[in-house]
VEXMARFI-788652 format. One record per residue: residue in one letter; x, y, z of N, C-alpha, C in turn. Coordinates in steps of 0.05 Angstrom, whole numbers, padded with zeros to 5 digits, always signed. Example, Ala and Ser with C-alpha at 12.3 -4.5 7.8 and 13.67 -1.06 7.14 Angstrom:
BEGIN
<rec aa="A" n_X="+00264" n_Y="-00114" n_Z="+00156" ca_X="+00246" ca_Y="-00090" ca_Z="+00156" c_X="+00264" c_Y="-00066" c_Z="+00156"/>
<rec aa="S" n_X="+00257" n_Y="-00045" n_Z="+00142" ca_X="+00273" ca_Y="-00021" ca_Z="+00143" c_X="+00258" c_Y="+00001" c_Z="+00157"/>
This chain:
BEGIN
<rec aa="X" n_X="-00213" n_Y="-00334" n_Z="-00068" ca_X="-00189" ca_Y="-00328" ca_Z="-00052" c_X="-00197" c_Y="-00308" c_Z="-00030"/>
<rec aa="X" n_X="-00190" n_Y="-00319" n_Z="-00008" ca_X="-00201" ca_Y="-00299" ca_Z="+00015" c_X="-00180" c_Y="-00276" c_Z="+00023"/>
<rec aa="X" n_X="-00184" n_Y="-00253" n_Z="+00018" ca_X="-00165" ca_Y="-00241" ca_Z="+00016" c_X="-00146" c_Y="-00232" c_Z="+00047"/>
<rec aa="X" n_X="-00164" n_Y="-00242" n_Z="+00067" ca_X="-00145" ca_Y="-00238" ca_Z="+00102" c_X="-00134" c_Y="-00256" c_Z="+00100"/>
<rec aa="X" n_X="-00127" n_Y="-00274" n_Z="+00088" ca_X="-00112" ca_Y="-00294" ca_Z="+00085" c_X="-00085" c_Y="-00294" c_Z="+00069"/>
<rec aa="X" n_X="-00083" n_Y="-00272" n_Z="+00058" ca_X="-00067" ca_Y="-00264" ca_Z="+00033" c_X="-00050" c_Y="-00243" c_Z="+00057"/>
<rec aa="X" n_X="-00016" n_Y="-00257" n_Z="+00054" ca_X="+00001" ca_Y="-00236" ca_Z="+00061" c_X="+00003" c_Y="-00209" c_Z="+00061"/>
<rec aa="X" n_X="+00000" n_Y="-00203" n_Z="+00030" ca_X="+00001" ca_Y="-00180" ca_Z="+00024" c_X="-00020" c_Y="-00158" c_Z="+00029"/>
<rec aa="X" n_X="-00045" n_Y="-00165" n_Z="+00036" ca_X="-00062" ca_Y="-00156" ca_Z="+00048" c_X="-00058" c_Y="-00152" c_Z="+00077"/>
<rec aa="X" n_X="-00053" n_Y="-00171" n_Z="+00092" ca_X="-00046" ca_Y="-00164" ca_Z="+00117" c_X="-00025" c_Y="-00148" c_Z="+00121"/>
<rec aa="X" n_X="-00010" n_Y="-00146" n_Z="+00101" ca_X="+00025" ca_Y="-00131" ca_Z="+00108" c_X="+00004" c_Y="-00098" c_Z="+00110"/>
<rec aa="X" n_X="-00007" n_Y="-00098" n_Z="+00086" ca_X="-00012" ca_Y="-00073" ca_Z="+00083" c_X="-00029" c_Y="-00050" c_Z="+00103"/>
<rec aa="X" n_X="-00057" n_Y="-00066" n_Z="+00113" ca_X="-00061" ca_Y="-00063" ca_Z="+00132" c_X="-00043" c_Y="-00050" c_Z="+00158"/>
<rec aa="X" n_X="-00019" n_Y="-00072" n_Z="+00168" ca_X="-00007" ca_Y="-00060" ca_Z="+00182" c_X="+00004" c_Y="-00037" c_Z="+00179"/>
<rec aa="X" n_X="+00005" n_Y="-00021" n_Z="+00143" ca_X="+00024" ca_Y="-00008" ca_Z="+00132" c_X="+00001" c_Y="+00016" c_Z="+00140"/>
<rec aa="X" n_X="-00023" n_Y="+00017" n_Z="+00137" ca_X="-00046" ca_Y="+00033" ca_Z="+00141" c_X="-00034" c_Y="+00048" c_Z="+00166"/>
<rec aa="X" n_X="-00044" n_Y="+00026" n_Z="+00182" ca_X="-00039" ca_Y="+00033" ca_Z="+00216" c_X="-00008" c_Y="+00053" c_Z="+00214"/>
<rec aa="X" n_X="+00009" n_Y="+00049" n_Z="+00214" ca_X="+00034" ca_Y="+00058" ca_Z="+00205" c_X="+00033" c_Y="+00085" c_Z="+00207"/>
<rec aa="X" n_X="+00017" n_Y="+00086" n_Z="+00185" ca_X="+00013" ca_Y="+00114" ca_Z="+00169" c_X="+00004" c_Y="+00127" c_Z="+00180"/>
<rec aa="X" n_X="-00033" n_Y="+00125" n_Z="+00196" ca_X="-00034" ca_Y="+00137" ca_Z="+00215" c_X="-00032" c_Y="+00147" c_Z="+00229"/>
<rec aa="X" n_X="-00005" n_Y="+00129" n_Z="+00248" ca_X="-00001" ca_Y="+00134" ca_Z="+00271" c_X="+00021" c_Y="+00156" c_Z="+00258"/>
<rec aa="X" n_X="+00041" n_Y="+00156" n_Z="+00242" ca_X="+00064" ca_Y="+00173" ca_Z="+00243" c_X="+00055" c_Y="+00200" c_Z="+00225"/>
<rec aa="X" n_X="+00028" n_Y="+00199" n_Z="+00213" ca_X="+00021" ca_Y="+00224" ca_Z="+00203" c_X="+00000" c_Y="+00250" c_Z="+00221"/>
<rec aa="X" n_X="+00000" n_Y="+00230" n_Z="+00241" ca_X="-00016" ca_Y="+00245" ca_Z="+00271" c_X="+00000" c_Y="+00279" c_Z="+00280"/>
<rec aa="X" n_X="+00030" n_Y="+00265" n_Z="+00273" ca_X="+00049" ca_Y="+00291" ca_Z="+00283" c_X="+00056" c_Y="+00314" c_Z="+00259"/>
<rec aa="X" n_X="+00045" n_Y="+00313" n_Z="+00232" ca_X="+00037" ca_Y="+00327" ca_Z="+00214" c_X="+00031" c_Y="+00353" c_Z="+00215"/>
<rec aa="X" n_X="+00043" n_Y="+00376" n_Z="+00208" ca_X="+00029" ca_Y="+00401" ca_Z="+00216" c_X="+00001" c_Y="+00396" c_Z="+00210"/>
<rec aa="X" n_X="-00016" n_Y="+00416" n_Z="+00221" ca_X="-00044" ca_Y="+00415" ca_Z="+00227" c_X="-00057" c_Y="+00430" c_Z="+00190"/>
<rec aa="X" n_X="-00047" n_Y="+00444" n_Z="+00181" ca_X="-00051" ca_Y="+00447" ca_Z="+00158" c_X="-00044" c_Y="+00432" c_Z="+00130"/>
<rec aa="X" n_X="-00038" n_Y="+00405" n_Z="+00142" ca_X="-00026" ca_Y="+00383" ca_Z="+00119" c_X="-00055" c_Y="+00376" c_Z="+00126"/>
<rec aa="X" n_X="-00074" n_Y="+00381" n_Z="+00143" ca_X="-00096" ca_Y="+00354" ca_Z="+00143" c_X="-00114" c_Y="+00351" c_Z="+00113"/>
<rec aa="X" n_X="-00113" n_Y="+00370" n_Z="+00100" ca_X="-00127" ca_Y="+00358" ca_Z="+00072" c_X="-00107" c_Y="+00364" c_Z="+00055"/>
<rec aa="X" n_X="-00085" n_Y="+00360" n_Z="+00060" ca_X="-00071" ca_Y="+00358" ca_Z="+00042" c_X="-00048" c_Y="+00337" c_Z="+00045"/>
<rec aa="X" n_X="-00023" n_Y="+00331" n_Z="+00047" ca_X="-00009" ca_Y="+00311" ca_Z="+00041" c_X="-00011" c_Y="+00295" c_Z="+00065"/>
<rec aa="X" n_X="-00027" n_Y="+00296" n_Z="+00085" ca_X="-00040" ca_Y="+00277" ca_Z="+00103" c_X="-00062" c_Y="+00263" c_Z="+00094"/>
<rec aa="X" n_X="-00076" n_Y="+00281" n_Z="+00083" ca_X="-00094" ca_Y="+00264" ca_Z="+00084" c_X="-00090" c_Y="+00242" c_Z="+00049"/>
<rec aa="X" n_X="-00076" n_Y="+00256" n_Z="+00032" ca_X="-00063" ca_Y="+00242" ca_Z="+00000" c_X="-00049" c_Y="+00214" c_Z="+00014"/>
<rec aa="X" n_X="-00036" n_Y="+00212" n_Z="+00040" ca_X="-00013" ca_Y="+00192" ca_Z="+00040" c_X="-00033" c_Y="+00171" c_Z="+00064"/>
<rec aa="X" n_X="-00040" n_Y="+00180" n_Z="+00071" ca_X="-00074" ca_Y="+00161" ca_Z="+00087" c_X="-00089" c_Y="+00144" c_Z="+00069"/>
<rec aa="X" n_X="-00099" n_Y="+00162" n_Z="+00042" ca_X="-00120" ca_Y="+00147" ca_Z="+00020" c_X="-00102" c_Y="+00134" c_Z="+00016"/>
<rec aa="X" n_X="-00077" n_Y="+00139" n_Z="+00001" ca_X="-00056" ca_Y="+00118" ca_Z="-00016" c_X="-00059" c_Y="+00097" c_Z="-00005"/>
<rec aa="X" n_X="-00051" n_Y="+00098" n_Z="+00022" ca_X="-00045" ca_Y="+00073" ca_Z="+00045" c_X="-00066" c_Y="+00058" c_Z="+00046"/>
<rec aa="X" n_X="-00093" n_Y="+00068" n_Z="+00053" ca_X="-00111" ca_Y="+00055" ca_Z="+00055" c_X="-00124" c_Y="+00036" c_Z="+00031"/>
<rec aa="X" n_X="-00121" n_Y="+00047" n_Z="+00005" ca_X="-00122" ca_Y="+00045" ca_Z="-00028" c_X="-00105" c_Y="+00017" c_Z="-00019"/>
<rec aa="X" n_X="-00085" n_Y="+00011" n_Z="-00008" ca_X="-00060" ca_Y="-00016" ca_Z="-00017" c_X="-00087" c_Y="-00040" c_Z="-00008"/>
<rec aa="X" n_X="-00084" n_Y="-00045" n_Z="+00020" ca_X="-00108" ca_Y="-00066" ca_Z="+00024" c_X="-00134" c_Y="-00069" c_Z="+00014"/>
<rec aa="X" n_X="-00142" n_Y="-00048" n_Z="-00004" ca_X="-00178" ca_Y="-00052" ca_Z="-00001" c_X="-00173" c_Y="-00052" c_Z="-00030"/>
<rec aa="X" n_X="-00153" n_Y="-00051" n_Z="-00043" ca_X="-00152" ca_Y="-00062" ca_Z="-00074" c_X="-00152" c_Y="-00080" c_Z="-00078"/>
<rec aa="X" n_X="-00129" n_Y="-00101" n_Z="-00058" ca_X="-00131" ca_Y="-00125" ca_Z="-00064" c_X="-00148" c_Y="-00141" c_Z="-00045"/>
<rec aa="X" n_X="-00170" n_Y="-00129" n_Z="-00034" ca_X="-00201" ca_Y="-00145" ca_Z="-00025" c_X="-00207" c_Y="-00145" c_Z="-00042"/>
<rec aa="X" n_X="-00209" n_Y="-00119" n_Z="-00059" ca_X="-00236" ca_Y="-00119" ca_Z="-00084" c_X="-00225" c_Y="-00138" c_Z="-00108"/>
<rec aa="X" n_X="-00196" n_Y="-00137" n_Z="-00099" ca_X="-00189" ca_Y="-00160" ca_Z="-00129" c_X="-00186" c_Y="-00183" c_Z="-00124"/>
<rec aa="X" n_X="-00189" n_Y="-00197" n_Z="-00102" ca_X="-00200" ca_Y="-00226" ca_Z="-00081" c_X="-00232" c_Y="-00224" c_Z="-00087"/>
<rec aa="X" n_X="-00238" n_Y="-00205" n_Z="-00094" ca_X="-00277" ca_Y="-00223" ca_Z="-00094" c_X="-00278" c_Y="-00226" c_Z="-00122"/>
<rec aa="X" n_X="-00260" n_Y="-00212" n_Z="-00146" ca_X="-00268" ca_Y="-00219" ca_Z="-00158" c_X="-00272" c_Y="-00241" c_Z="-00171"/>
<rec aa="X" n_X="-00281" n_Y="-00246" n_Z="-00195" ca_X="-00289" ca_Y="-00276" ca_Z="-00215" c_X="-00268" c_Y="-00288" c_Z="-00229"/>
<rec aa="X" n_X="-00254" n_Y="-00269" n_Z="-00229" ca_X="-00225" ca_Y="-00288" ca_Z="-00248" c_X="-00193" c_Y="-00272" c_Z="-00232"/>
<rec aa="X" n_X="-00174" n_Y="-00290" n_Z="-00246" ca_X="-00146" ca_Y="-00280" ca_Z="-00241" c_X="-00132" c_Y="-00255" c_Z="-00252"/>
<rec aa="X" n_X="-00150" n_Y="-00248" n_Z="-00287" ca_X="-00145" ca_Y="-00228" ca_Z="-00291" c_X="-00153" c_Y="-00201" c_Z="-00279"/>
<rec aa="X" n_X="-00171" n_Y="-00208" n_Z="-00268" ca_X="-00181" ca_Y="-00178" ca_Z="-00254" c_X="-00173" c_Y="-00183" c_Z="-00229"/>
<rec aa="X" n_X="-00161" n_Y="-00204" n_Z="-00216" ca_X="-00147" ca_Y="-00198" ca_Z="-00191" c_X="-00124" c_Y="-00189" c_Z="-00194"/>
<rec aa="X" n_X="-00109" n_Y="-00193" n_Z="-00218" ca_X="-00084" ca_Y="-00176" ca_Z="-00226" c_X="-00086" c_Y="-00151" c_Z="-00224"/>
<rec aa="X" n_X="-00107" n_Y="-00138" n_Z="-00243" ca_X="-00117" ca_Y="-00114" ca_Z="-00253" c_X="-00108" c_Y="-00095" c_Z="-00225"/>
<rec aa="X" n_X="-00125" n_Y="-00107" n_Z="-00204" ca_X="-00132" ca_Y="-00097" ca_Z="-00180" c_X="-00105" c_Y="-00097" c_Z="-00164"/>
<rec aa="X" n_X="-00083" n_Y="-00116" n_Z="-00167" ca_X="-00054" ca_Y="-00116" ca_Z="-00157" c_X="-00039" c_Y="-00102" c_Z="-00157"/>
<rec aa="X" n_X="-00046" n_Y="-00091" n_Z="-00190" ca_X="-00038" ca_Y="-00074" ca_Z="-00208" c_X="-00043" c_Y="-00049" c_Z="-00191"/>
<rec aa="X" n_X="-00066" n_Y="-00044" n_Z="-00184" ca_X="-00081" ca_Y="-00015" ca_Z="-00173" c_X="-00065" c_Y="-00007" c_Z="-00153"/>
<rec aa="X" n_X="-00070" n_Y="-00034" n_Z="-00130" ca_X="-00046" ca_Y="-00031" ca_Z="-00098" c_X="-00019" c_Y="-00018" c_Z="-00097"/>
<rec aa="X" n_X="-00012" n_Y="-00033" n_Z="-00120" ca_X="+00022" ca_Y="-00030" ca_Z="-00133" c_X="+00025" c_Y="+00000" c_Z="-00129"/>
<rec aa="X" n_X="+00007" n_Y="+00014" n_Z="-00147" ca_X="+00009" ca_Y="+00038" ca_Z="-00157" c_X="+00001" c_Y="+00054" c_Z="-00127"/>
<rec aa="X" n_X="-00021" n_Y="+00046" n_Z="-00118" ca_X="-00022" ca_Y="+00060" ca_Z="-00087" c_X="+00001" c_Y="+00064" c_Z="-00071"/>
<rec aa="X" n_X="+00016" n_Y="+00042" n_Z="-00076" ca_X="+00042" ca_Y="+00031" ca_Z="-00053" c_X="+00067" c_Y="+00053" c_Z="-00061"/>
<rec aa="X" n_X="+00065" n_Y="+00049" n_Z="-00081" ca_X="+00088" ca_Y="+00068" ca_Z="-00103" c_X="+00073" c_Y="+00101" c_Z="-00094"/>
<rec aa="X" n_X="+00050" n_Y="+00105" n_Z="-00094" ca_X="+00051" ca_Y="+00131" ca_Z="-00074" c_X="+00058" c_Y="+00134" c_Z="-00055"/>
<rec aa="X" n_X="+00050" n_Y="+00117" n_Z="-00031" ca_X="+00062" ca_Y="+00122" ca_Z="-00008" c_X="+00091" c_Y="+00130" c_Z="-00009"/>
<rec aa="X" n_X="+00099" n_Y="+00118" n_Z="-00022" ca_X="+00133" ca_Y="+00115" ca_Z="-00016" c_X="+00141" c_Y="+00144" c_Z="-00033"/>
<rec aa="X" n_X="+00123" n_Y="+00158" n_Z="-00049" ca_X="+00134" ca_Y="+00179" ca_Z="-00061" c_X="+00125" c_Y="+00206" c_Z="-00040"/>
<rec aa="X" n_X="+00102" n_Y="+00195" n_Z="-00027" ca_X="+00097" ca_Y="+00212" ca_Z="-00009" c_X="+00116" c_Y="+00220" c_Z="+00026"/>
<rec aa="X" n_X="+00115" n_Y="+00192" n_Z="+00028" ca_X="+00136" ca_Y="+00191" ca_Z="+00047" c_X="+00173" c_Y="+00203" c_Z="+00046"/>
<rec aa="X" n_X="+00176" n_Y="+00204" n_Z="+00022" ca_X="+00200" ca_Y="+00216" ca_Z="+00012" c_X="+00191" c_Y="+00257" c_Z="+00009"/>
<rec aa="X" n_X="+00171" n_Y="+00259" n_Z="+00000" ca_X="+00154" ca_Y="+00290" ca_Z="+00004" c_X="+00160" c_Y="+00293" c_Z="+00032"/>
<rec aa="X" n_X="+00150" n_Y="+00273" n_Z="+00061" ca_X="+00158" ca_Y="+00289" ca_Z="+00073" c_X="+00175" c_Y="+00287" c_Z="+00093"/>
<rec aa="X" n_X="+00193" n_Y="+00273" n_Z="+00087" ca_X="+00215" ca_Y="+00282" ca_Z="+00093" c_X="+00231" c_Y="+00300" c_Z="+00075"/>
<rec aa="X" n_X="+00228" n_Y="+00300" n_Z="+00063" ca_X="+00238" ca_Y="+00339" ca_Z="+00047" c_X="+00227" c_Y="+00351" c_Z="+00055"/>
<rec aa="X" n_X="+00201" n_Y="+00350" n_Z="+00070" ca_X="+00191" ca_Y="+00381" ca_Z="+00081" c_X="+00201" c_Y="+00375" c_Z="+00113"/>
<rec aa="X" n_X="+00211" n_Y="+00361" n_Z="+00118" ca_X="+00225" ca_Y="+00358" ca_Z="+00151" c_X="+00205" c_Y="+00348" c_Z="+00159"/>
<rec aa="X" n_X="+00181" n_Y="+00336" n_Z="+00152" ca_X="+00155" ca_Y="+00333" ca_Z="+00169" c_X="+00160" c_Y="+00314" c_Z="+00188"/>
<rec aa="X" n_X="+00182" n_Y="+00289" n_Z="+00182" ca_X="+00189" ca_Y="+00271" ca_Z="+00192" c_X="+00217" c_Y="+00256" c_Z="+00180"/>
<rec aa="X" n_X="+00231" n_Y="+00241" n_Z="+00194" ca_X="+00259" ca_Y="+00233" ca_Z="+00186" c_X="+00251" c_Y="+00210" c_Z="+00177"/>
<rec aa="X" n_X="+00278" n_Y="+00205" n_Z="+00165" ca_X="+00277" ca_Y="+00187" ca_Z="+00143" c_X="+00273" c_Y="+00155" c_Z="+00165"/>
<rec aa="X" n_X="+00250" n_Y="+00141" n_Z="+00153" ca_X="+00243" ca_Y="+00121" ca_Z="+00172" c_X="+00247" c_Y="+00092" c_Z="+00151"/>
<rec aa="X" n_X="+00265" n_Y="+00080" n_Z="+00164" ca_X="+00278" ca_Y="+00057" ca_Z="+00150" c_X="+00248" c_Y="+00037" c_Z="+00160"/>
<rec aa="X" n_X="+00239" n_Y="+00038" n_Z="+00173" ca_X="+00223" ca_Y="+00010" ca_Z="+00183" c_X="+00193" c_Y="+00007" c_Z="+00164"/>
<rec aa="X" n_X="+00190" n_Y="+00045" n_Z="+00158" ca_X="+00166" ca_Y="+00047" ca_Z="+00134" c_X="+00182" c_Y="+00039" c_Z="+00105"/>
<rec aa="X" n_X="+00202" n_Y="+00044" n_Z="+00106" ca_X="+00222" ca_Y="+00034" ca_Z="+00086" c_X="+00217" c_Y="+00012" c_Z="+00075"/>
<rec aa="X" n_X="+00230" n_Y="-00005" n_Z="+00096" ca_X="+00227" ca_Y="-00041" ca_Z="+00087" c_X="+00204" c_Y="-00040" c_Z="+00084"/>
<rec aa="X" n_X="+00182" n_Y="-00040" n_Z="+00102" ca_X="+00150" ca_Y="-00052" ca_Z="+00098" c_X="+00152" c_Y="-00036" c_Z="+00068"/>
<rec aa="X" n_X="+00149" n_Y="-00016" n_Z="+00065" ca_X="+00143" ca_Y="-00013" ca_Z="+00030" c_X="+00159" c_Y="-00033" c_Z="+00016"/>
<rec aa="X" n_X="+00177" n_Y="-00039" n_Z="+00020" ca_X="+00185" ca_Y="-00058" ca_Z="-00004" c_X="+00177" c_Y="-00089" c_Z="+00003"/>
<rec aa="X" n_X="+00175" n_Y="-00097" n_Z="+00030" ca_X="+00158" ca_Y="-00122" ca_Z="+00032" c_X="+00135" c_Y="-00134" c_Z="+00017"/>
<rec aa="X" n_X="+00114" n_Y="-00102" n_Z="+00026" ca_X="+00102" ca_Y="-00105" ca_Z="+00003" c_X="+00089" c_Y="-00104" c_Z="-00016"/>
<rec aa="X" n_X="+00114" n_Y="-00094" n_Z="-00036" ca_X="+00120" ca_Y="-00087" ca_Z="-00057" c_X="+00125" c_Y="-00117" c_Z="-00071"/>
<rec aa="X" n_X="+00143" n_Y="-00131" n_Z="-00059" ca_X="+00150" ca_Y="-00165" ca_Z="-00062" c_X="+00138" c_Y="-00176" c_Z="-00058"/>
<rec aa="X" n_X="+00116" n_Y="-00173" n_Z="-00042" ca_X="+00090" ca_Y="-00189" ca_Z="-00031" c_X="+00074" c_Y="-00184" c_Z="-00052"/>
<rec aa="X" n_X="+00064" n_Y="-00174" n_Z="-00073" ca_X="+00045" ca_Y="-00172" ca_Z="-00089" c_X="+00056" c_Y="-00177" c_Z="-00121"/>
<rec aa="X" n_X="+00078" n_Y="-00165" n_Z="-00125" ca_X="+00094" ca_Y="-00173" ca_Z="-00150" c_X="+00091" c_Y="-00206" c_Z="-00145"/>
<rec aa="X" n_X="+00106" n_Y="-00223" n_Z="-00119" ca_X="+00102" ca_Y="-00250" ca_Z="-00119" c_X="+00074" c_Y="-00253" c_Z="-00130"/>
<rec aa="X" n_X="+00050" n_Y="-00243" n_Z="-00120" ca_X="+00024" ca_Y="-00256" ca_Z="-00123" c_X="+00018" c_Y="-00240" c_Z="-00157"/>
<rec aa="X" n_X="+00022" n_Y="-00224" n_Z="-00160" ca_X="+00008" ca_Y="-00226" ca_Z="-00190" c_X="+00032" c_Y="-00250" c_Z="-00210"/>
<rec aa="X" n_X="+00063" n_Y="-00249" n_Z="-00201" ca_X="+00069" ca_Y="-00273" ca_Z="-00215" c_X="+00056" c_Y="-00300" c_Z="-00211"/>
<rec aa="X" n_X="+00057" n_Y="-00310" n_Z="-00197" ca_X="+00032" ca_Y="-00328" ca_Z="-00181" c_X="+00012" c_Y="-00331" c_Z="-00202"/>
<rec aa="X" n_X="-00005" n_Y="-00309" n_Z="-00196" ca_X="-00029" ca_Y="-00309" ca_Z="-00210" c_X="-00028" c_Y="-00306" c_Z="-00247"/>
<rec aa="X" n_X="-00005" n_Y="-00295" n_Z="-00253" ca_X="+00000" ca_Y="-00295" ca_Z="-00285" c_X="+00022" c_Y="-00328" c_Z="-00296"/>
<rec aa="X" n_X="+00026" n_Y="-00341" n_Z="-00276" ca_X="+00032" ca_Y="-00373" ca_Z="-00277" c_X="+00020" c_Y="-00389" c_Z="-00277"/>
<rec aa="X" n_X="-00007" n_Y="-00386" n_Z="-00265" ca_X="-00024" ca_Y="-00411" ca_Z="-00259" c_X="-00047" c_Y="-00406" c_Z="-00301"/>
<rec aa="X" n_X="-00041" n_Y="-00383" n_Z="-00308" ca_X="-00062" ca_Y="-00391" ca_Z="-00331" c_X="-00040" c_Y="-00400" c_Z="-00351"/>
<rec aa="X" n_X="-00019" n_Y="-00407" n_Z="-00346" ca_X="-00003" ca_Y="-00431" ca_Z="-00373" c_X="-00005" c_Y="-00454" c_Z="-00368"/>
C-alpha cells in the first residue's frame, strides 16, 4: 500500500503545514516547548502511517494507525493548551481537519480489521 496515495496521509500532511504556519506566531519562548511538542505530534500523524504502509502485514499497519491516532489526539489537546494560554483563538478550520482525520484513519484501520474475516 503506497502510502501518498492514502487520504489520510495526505490530510495530515496538510495538517503538518497548518501547524507550522499557525505556530510561527507563538511566543518566542514556547520554541522548545509547546511549539515545538505540537510540531512533533503533527508531524508523528503522517510519518506513522508511511511507516505502517511499508509494512509486511495489516496488523502492523493498524499498530501504526493506532500510533497516528494517538499523535492526532495530541494535537488537538495541544491546540486546546493554546488557546487557554491566548496563544491563538479558537480555530474551527484546525478543528474539522482534526476530526477529518480522525475519520480518515478510524475508516482505514476498520478497513484494514475487515479485510482479515
Amino acid at each position: 500500500m503506497d502510502h501518498k496515495q492514502l487520504d489520510a496521509w495526505k490530510e495530515g500532511v496538510k495538517l503538518v503545514k497548518e501547524i507550522y504556519l499557525l505556530t510561527r506566531s507563538f511566543p518566542k519562548e514556547e520554541l522548545y516547548g509547546l511549539t515545538n511538542q505540537l510540531r512533533r505530534a503533527a508531524v508523528s500523524i503522517p510519518s506513522n502511517i508511511a511507516e505502517g504502509s511499508a509494512r509486511q502485514s495489516d496488523k502492523e499497519m493498524i499498530q501504526f494507525l493506532y500510533v497516528a491516532l494517538g499523535s492526532l489526539s495530541e494535537v488537538e489537546t495541544q491546540i486546546i493548551i493554546a488557546i487557554e494560554l491566548e496563544y491563538i483563538s479558537n480555530n474551527e478550520e484546525i478543528n474539522g481537519n482534526i476530526t477529518k482525520i480522525r475519520k480518515l484513519i478510524v475508516g482505514l484501520i476498520k478497513y484494514l480489521k475487515g479485510k482479515g474475516k
